[in-house]
C-alpha positions in Angstrom: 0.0 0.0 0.0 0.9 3.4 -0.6 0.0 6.8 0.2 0.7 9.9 -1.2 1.4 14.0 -0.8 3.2 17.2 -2.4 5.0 14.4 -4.2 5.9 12.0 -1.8 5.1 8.5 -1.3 5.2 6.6 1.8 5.3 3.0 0.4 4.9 0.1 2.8 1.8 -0.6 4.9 0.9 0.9 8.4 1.7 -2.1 10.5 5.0 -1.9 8.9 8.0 -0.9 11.8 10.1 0.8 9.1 9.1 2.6 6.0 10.1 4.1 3.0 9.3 7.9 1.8 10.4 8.9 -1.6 9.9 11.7 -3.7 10.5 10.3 -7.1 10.9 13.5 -9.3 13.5 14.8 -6.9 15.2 11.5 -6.0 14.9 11.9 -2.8 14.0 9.4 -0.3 14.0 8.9 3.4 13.7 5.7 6.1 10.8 6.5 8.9 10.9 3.9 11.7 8.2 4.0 14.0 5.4 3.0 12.3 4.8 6.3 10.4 1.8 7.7 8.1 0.8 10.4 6.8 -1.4 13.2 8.4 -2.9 16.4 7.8 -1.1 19.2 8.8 -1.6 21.2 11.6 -2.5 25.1 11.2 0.2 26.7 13.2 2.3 24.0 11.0 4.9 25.6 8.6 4.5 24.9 4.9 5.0 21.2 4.3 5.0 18.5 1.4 4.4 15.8 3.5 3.6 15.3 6.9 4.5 12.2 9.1 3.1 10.7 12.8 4.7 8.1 14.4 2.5 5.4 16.1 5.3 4.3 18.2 6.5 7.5 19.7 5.0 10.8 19.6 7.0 12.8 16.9 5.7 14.2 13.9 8.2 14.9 10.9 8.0 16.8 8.0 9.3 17.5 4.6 9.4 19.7 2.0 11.4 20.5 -1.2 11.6 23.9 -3.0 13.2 24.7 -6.4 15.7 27.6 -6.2 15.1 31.0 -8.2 17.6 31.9 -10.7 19.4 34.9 -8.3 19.4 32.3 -5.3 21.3 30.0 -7.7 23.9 32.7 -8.5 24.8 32.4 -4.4 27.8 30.0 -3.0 25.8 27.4 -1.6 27.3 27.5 1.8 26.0 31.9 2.1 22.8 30.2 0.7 22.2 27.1 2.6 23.3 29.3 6.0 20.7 31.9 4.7 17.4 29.5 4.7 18.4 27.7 8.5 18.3 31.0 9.8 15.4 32.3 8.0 13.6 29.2 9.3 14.9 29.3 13.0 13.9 32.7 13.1 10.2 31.9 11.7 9.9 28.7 14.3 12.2 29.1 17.8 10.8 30.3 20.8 15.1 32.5 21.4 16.3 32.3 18.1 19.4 34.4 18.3 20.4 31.7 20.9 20.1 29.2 18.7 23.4 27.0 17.2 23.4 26.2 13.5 25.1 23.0 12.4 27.2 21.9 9.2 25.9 18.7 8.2 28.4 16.3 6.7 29.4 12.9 7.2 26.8 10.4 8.5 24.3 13.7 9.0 23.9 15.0 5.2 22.2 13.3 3.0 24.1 11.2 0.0 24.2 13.6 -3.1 23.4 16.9 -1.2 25.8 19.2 -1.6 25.8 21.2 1.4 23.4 21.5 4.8 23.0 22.9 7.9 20.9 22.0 11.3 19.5 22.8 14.6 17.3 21.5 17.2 15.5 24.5 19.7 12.5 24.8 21.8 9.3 26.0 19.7 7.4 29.1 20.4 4.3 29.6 22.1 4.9 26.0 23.0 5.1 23.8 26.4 8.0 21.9 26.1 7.8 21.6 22.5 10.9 21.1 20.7 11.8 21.1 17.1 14.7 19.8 14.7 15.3 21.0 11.4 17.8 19.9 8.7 18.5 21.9 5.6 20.2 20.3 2.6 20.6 21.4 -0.8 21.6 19.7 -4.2 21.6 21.2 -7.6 18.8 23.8 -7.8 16.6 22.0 -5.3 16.7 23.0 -1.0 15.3 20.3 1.1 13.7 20.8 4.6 13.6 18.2 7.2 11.9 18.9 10.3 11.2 16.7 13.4 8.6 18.2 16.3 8.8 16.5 19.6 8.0 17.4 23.1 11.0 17.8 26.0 10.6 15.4 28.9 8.4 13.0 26.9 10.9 12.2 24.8 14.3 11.3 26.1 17.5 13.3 24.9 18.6 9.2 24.0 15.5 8.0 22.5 15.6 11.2 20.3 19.2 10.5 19.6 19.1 7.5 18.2 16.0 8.4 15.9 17.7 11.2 14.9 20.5 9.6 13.5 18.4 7.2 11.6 16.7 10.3 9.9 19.9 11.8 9.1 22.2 8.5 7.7 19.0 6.5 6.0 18.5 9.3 3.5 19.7 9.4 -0.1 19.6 12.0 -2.3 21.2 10.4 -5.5 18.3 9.6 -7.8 17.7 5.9 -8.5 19.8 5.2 -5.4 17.3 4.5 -1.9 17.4 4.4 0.8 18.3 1.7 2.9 15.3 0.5 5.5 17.6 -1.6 7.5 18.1 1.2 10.5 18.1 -1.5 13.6 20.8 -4.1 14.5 20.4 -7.7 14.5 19.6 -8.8 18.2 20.6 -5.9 20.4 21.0 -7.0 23.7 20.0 -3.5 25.7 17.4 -1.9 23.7 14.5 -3.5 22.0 14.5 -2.1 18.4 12.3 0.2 18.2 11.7 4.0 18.5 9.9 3.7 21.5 13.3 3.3 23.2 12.3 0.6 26.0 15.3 -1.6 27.3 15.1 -4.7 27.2 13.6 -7.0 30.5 17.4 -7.9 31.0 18.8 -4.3 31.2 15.4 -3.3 32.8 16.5 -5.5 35.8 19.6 -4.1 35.6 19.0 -0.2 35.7 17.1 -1.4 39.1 19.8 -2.8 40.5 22.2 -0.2 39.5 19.3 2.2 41.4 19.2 -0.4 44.5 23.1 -0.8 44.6 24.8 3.1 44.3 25.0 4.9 46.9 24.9 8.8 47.8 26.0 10.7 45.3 26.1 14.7 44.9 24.4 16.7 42.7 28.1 18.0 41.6 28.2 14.5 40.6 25.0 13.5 39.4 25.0 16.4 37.2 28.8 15.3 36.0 27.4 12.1 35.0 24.0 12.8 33.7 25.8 15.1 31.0 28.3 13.0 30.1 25.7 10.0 29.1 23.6 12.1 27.8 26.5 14.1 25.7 27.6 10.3 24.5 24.5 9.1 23.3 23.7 12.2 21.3 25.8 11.5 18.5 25.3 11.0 14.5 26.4 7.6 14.6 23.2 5.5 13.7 22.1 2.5 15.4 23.3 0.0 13.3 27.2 1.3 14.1 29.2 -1.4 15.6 30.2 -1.2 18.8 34.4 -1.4 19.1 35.6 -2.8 22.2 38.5 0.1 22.5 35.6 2.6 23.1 34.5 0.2 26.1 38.0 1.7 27.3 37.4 5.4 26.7 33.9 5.0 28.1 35.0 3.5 31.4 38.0 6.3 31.9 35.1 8.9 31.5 32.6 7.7 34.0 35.8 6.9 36.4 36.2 10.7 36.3 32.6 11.5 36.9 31.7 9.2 39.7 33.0 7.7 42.8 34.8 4.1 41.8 32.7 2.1 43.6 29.5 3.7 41.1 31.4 3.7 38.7 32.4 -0.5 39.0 28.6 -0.7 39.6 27.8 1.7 35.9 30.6 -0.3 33.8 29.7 -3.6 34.7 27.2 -4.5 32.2 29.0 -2.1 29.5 30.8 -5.4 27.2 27.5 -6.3 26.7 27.2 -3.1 24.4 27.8 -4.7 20.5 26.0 -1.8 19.1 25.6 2.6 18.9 21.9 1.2 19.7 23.2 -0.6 22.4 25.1 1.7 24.0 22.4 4.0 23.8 20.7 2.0 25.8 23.5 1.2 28.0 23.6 5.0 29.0 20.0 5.4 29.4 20.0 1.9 31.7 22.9 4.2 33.6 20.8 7.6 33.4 18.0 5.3 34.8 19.7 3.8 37.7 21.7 7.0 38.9 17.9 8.9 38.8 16.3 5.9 41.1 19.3 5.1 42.9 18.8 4.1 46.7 19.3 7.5 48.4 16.3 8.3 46.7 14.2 5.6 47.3 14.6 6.0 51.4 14.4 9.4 51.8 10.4 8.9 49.5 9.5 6.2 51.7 
């Protein structure tokens, strides 16, 4: 089944976990995990080609493709592509001179674009609504890709990892798609899926982590909180394998944040990580059990 809009297509069926949006004319196309379809756009929307809801998370993403005039084409495309994120910052974030734009390149642009820019900032007139936009351009053709979420219902790690499925299962090189294939084969942390729920092993763990670590200060909980949340939030996509050197790196960090006997109790479970998804979920499991950790727990009771 298909369904259609401004050019796009969403092929694939609605029980389908992952699927495929292309815009054929433009050879563009785009891999949506989460269970996506299409909706009608909202009034206080921007202008959008296509608009997406995910059934497995609430996050709504959309998309839209302009053709450039003839004195925008006569720009370099890095004034030009700087020129449109700002223009559409300014039209959407609630403190948009506060706001840092992003080169895109690598595992965040798009294959065939020629030149991007991003930013993620809180929305206007909005309760904890937060908004990411991508900007790409190729030939005479700017592409926007936004993503609107809300802050505290989704986590900086779930958003993460969706995020860098949005930005490295893209293509951009007509006749060339997109590949579809954005989870690992058997994580062991994180159930595959954007709804970013551990799995019952590393559930059980994050509670013992929580029963097991002891007082810690908010010097230090802050310390740590940052730095998983600061590892996680990176454009590798899920599907990155995980190399065991970084287990190395990882466990020097957290030795620096924490206490060593927390940080023994953090690391323990860490060579179970095979995956960015994994580990991912590894730092969330950690976020989880330094958030519920015993101190807490008494002092509620």
């Amino acid at each position: 089944m298909t369904a259609s809009s401004g050019g796009f297509e969403l092929r694939g069926n609605d029980d389908d976990e992952t699927r495929l949006l292309v815009h054929g004319q433009a050879g563009y196309s785009l891999a949506v995990p989460g269970r996506p379809r299409i909706i009608k756009p909202a009034l206080d929307m921007p202008r959008y080609d296509v608009v997406l809801a995910l059934t497995d998370a609430p996050i709504e993403i959309g998309l839209r493709i302009d053709t450039l005039t003839a004195a925008e084409t006569a720009l370099q495309p890095a004034e030009l592509i700087r020129a449109f994120a700002t223009a559409y910052v300014q039209s959407r974030a609630a403190a948009p001179d506060g706001v840092e734009l992003t080169d895109m390149d690598g595992k965040s642009i798009a294959n065939g674009a020629t030149e991007g820019m991003r930013a993620t900032y809180p929305l206007r007139d909005t309760e904890g609504g937060m908004e990411y936009v991508g900007v790409m351009l190729r030939g005479a053709q700017v592409l926007y890709v936004t993503a609107r979420f809300t802050k505290g219902v989704t986590t900086p790690f779930a958003w993460a990892n969706l995020r860098s499925v949005l930005q490295h299962h893209q293509s951009w090189v007509p006749g060339e798609l997109a590949s579809t294939s954005v989870w690992p084969d058997a994580p062991m942390l994180l159930k595959p899926s954007v709804k970013f729920e551990l799995s019952e092993s590393a559930s059980r763990e994050a509670q013992a982590k929580a029963n097991e670590i002891a007082e810690l200060s908010s010097e230090q909980v802050e310390r740590i909180a940052n730095l998983l949340i600061t590892s996680a939030s990176t454009d590798d996509p899920p599907t990155t394998p995980w190399h065991p050197f970084l287990n190395q790196m990882t466990s020097r960090q957290v030795a620096g944040a924490v206490p060593s006997r927390v940080a023994e109790i953090l690391l323990r479970d860490l060579d179970a990580v095979t995956s960015m998804h994994d580990y991912r979920g590894w730092c969330w499991e950690c976020y989880v059990g330094v958030g519920n950790r015993a101190e807490l727990q008494l002092r509620t009771n």
